[in-house]
C-alpha positions in Angstrom: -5.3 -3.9 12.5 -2.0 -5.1 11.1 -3.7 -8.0 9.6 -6.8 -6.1 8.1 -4.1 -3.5 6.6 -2.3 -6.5 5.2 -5.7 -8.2 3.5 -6.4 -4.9 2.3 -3.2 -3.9 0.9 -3.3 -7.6 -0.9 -7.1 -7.1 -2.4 -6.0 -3.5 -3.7 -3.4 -5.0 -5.4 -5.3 -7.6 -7.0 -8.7 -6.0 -7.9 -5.9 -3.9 -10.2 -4.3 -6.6 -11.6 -6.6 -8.9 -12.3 -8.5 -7.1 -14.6 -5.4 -5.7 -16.0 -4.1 -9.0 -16.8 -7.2 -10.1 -18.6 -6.9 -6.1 -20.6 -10.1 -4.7 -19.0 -10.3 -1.1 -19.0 -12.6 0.2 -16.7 -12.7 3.3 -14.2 -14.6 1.4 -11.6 -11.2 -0.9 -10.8 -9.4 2.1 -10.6 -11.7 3.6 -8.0 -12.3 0.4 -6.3 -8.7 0.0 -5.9 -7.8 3.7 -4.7 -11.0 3.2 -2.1 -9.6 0.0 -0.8 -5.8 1.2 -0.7 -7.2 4.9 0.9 -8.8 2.3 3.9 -6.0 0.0 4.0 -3.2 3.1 4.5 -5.6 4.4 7.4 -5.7 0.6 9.3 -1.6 0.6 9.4 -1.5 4.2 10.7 -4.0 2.9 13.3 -1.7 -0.3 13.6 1.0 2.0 14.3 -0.9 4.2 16.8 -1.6 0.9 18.5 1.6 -0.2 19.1 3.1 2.9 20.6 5.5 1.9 23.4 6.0 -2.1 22.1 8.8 -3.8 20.8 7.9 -3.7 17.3 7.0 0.1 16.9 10.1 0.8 15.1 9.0 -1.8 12.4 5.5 -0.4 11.7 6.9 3.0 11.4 8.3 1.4 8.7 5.3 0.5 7.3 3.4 3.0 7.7 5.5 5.6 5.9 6.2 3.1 3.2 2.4 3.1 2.7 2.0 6.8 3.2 4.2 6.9 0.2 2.1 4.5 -1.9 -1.3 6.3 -1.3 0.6 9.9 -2.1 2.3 8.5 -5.7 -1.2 6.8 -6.3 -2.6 10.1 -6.3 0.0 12.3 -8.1 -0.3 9.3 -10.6 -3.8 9.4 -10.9 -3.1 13.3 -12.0 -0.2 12.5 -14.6 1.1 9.3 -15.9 5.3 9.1 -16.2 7.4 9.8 -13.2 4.9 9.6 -10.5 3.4 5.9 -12.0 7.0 4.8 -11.8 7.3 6.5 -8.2 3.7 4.7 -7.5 4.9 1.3 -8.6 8.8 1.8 -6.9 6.9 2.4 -3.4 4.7 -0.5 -4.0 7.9 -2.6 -4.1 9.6 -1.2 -1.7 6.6 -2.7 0.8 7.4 -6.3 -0.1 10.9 -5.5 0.0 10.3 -4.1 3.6 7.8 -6.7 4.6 11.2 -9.3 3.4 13.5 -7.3 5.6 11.1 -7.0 8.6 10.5 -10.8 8.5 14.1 -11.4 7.8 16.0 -9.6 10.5 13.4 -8.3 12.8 
């Protein structure tokens, strides 16, 4: 599950960059990038429930409210643009800066 929640989490990202980078506007990125990152967040809360009672638990806790927090900003930014975008994007770096720290000293 960790791994699928990883691909996921990766192709989310970049079916919304992609076509940002290349200035494509369209709603079906958006949607296809909310529906991927909506199944990605539920494969690391499985990941978590999985590893109940092993050594790394502690560390997908972690991960799991850190991507809680990217699927709750993606929707209140989805409603209104301003603070919650900026809380949206802040949480997505926060993973990587996680995932750094998890690889680092864990």
């Amino acid at each position: 599950m960790q791994k699928l929640s990883s691909s996921l989490f990766m192709v989310s990202l970049l079916v919304y960059y992609i076509p940002k980078v290349f200035k494509v506007k369209k709603s079906k990125y958006l949607k296809t990038h909310i529906a991927i990152g909506g199944v990605s967040i539920a494969a690391m809360c499985m990941a978590l429930v999985q590893n109940i009672g092993q050594a790394d638990f502690f560390k997908y806790i972690g991960f799991a409210g850190i991507m809680i927090l990217i699927g709750v900003t993606g929707y209140y930014a989805t409603k209104k643009s301003g603070l919650p975008r900026i809380l949206h994007i802040i949480s997505t770096i926060s993973f990587f800066v996680y995932l750094f720290i998890s690889i680092k000293f864990f």
